[in-house]
C-alpha positions as CSV (number, residue, x, y, z in Angstrom):
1,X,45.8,256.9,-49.1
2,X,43.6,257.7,-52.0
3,X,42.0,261.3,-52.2
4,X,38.7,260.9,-53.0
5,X,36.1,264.2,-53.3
6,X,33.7,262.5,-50.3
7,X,34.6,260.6,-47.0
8,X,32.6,258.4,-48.2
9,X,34.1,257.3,-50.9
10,X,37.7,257.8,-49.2
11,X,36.1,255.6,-46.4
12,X,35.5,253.0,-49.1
13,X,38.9,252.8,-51.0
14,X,40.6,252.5,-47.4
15,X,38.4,250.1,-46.3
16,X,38.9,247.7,-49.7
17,X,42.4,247.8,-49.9
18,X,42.6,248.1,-53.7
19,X,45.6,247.4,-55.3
20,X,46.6,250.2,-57.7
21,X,44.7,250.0,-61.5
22,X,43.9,252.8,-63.3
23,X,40.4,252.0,-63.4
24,X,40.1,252.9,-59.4
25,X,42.5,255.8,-59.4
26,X,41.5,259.1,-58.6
27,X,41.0,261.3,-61.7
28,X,41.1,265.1,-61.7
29,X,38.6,266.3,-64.2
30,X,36.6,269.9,-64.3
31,X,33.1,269.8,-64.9
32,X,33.8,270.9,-68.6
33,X,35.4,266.5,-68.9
34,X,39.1,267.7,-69.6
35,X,41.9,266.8,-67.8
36,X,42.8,269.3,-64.9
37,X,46.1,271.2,-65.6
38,X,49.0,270.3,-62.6
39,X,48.6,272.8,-59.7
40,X,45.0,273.9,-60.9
41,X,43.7,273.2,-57.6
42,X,40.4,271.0,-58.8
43,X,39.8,267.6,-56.3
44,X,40.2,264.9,-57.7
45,X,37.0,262.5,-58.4
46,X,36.8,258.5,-58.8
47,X,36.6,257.0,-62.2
48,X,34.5,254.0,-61.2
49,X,32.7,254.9,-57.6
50,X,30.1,252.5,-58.1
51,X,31.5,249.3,-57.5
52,X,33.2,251.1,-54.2
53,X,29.9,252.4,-53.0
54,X,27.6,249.0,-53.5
55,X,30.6,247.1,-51.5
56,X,30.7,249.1,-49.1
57,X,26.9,248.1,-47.9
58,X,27.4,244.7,-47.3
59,X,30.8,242.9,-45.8
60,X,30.3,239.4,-47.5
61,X,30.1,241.3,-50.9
62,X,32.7,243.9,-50.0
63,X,35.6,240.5,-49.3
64,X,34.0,238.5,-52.0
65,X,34.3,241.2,-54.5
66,X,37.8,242.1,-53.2
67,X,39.2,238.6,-53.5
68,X,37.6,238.2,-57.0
69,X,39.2,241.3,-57.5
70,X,42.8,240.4,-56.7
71,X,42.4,236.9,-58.2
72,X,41.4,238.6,-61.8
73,X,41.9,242.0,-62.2
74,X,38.6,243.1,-62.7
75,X,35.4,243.2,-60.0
76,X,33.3,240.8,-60.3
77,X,29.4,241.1,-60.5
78,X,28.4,242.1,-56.9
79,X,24.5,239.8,-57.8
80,X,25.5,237.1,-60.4
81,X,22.3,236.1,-61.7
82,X,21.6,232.5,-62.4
83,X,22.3,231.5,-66.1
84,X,18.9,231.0,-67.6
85,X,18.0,229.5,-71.0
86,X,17.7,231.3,-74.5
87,X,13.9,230.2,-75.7
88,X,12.2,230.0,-78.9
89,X,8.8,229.7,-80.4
90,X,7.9,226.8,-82.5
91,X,4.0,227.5,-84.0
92,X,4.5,224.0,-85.8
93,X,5.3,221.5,-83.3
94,X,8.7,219.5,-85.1
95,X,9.5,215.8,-85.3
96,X,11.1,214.3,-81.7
97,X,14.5,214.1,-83.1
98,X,16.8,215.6,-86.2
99,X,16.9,219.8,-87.4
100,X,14.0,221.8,-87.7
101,X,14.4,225.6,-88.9
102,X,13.6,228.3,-87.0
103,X,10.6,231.1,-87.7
104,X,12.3,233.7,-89.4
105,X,11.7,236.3,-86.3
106,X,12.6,233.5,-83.9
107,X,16.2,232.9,-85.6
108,X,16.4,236.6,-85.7
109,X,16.0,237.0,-82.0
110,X,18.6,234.3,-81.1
111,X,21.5,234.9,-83.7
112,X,21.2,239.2,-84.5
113,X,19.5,240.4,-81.0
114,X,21.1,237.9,-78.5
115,X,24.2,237.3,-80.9
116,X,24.2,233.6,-79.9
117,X,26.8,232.0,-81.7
118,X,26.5,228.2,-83.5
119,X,26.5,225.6,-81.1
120,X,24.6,227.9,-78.1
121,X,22.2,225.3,-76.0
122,X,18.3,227.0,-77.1
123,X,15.3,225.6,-75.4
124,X,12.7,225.4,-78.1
125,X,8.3,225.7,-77.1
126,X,5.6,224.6,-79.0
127,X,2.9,225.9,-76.7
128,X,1.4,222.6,-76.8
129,X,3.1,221.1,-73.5
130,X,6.4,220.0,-75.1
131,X,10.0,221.6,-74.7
132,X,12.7,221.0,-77.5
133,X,16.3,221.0,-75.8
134,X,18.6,221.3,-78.5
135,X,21.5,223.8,-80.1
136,X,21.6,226.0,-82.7
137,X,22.9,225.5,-86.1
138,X,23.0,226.3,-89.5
139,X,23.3,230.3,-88.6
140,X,23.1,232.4,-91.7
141,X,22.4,235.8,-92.5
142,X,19.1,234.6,-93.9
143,X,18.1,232.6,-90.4
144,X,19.0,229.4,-88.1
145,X,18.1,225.9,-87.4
146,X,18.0,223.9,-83.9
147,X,19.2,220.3,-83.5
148,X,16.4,218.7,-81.3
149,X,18.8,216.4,-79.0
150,X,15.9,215.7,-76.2
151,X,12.5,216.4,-75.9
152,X,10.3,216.7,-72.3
153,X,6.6,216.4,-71.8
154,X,4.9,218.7,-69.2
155,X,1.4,218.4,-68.1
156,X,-0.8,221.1,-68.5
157,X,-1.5,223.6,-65.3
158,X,-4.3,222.0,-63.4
159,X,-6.9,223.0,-62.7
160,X,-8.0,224.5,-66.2
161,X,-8.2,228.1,-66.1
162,X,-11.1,229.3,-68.3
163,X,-11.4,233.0,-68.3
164,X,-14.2,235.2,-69.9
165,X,-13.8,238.8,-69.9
166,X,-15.3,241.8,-71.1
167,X,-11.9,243.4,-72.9
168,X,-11.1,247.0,-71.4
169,X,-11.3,250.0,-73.6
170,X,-7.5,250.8,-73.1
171,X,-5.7,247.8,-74.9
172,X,-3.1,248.0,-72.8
173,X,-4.4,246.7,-69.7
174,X,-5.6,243.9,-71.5
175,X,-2.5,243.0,-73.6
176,X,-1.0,243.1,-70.0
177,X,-3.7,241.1,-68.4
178,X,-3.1,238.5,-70.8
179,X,0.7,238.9,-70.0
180,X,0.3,237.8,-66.6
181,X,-2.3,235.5,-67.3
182,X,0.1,233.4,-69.6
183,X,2.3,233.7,-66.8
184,X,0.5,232.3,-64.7
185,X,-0.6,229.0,-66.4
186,X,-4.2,230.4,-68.2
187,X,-5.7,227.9,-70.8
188,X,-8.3,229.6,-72.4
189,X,-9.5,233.5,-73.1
190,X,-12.7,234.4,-74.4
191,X,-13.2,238.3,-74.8
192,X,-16.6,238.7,-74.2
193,X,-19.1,241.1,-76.2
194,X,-21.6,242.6,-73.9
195,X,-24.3,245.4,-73.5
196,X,-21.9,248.0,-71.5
197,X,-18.5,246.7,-73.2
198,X,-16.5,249.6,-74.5
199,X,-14.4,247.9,-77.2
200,X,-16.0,245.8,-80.3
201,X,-13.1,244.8,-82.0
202,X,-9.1,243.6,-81.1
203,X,-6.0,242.5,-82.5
204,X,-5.8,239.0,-82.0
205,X,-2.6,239.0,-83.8
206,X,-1.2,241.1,-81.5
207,X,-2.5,239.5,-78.2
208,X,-1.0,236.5,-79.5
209,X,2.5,237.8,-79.9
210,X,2.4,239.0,-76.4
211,X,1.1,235.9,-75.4
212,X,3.7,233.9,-76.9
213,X,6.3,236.2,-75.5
214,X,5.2,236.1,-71.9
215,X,5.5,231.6,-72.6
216,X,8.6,232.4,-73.4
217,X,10.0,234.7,-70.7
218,X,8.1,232.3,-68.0
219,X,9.1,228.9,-69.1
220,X,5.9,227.4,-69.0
221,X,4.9,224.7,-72.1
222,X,1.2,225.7,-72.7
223,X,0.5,228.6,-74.5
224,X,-3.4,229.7,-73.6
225,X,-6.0,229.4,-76.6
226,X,-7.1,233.0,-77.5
227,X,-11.0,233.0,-79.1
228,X,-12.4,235.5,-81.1
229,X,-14.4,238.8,-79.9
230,X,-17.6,236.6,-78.9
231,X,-20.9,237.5,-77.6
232,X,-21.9,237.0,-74.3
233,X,-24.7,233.9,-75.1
234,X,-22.4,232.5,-77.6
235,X,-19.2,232.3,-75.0
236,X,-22.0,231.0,-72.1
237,X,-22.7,228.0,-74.8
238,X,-19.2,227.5,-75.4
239,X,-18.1,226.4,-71.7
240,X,-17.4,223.3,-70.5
241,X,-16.0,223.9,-66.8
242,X,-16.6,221.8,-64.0
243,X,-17.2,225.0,-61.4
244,X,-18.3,228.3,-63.4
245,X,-18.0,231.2,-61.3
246,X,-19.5,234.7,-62.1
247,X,-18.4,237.7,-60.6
248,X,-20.0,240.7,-60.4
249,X,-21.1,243.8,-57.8
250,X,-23.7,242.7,-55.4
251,X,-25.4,244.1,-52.5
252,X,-27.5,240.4,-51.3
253,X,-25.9,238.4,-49.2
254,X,-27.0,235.3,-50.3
255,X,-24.8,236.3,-54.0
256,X,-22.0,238.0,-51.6
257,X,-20.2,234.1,-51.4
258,X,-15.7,234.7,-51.8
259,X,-14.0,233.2,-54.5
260,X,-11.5,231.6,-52.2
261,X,-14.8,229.4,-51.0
262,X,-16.2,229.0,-54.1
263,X,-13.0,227.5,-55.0
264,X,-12.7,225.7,-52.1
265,X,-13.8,222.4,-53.1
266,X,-11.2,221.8,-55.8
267,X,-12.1,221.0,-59.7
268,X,-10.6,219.8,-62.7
269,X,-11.2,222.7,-64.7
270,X,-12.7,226.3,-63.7
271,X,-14.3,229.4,-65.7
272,X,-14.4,232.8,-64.2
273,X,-16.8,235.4,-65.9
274,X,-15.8,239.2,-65.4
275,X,-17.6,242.0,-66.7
276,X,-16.7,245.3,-68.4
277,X,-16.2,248.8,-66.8
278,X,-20.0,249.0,-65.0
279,X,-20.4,245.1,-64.3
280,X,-23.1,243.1,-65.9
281,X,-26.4,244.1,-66.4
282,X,-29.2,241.8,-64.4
283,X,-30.2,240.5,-67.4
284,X,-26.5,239.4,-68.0
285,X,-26.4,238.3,-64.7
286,X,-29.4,235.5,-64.9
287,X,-28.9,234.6,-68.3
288,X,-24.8,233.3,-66.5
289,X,-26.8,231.5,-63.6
290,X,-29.1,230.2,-66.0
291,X,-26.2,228.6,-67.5
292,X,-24.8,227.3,-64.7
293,X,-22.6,230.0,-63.5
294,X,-22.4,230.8,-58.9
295,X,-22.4,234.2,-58.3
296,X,-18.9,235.5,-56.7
297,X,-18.0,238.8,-54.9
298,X,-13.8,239.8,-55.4
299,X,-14.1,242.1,-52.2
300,X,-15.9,244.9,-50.8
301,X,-13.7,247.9,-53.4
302,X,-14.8,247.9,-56.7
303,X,-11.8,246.5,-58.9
304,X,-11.1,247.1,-62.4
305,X,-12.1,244.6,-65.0
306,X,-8.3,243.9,-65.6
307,X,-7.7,243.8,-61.6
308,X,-10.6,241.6,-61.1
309,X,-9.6,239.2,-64.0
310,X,-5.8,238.7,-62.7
311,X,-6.9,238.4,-58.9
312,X,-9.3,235.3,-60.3
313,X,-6.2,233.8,-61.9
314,X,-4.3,234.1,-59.1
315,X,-7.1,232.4,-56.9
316,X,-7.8,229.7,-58.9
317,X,-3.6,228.9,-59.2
318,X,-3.4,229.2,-54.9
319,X,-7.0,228.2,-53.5
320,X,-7.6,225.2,-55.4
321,X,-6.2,222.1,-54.9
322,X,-4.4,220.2,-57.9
């Protein structure tokens, strides 16, 4: 029987039934990390607990990982996680078939961070609703190519998510907004300029980055269009939805309508205004309806513009019909 400094973990190695390795064998080591002297008296201590302890909780992993075990030599992963492609950007969308070279911070990623050797299977994006299957080649120290072998078309999300927002004053919460927004299929972003906005200016550059690495990381095949800073007029005149939905902090009834049943009916393509930090002013507010925009309510709590933004995206991807 193994000594082990818990029951617990003495529990464990008798209920496994480990053959002996010196990985699982009991160590004796003070707290200073050298080895204990013979007849010292210190308790010995497990040199990989770990593995014992998450085993332990559940019977199917405990045999699976003790069969593995035997069979190899070495524990297996207790939650193997599916394999899932290595993806790249493409801002120039390549020919169907033949080599294209890889953006220098693309190739970068794949063969120096990921260490992806020639001949590794890359699933290339070009944002504009195709995926390149290929693998990599040509791998220098000065970048990489991919070999295109098949190419699939995917149709954009539907309905068209249009959002116009009043960018928050933290940039943070609205480089993560957008995050989740890519995720989550968004076509178009227009940061609005209005009376009570707190931020006039932002890095599209970076918003774009982030955009591009949340396509990535999701898998999806449209990367969302990202406008310019624009005024509030400006934006109004620039929207071409089919249901244009404002939302903003009400008191009448007659405005207090849920998005879920403003959503209800199902379009082809839907904008959603939110304001900044202190909503819209009234002025704001008719000069939306005036342009076609139905006044929403999000809820009885007042949410914060990059709440309110996300919850819209979410709505329009699970109320309305495709």
């Amino acid at each position: 029987m193994v000594v082990c400094r818990s029951r617990f973990r003495r529990f464990a190695a008798i209920r496994l039934n480990l053959p002996t390795n010196p990985r699982f064998l009991p160590t004796t080591r003070p707290r200073g990390g050298s080895a204990a002297a013979p007849g010292s008296g210190l308790r010995p201590t497990f040199a990989r607990p770990s593995f014992l302890s998450r085993a332990l909780h559940c019977p199917a992993l405990k045999c699976r990982a003790t069969e593995d075990y035997r069979a190899t030599g070495r524990p297996a992963p207790l939650f193997p996680t599916p394999p899932m492609p290595y993806r790249a950007y493409l801002p120039t969308p390549p020919a169907p078939a033949g080599t294209v070279p890889l953006p220098d911070d693309e190739a970068h990623h794949l063969t120096r961070v990921m260490r992806l050797p020639e001949g590794a299977a890359v699933e290339a994006l070009d944002g504009l609703g195709t995926r390149y299957h290929g693998v990599l080649t040509d791998v220098t120290k000065r970048g990489a190519a991919l070999r295109i072998e098949r190419t699939q078309t995917v149709a954009p999300p539907a309905p068209a998510l249009h959002l116009l927002v009043a960018p928050t004053k933290n940039l943070d919460r609205m480089e993560w907004l957008l995050e989740k927004a890519t995720e989550l299929g968004l076509a178009r972003c227009t940061p609005l300029l209005t009376q009570r906005a707190e931020r006039r200016e932002l890095k599209l550059d970076r918003l774009r980055k982030i955009a591009v690495s949340a396509l990535k990381q999701s898998g999806g095949a449209w990367l969302p269009h990202l406008d310019e800073l624009t005024p509030l007029t400006a934006a109004l005149a620039g929207v071409d939805a089919d249901v244009r939905l404002v939302a903003h902090l009400t008191h009448d009834p007659a405005e207090r309508i849920g998005l879920a049943a403003a959503l209800a009916g199902g379009a082809a393509s839907v904008a959603v205004l939110i304001g900044p930090e202190g909503d819209f002013t009234p002025a704001e507010v008719s000069e939306a309806r005036a342009a076609g925009f139905r006044p929403v309510t999000l809820g009885d709590t007042v949410l914060r513009t990059e709440t309110a933004a996300l919850l819209a995206c979410c709505a329009v991807r699970v109320v309305t019909p495709t």
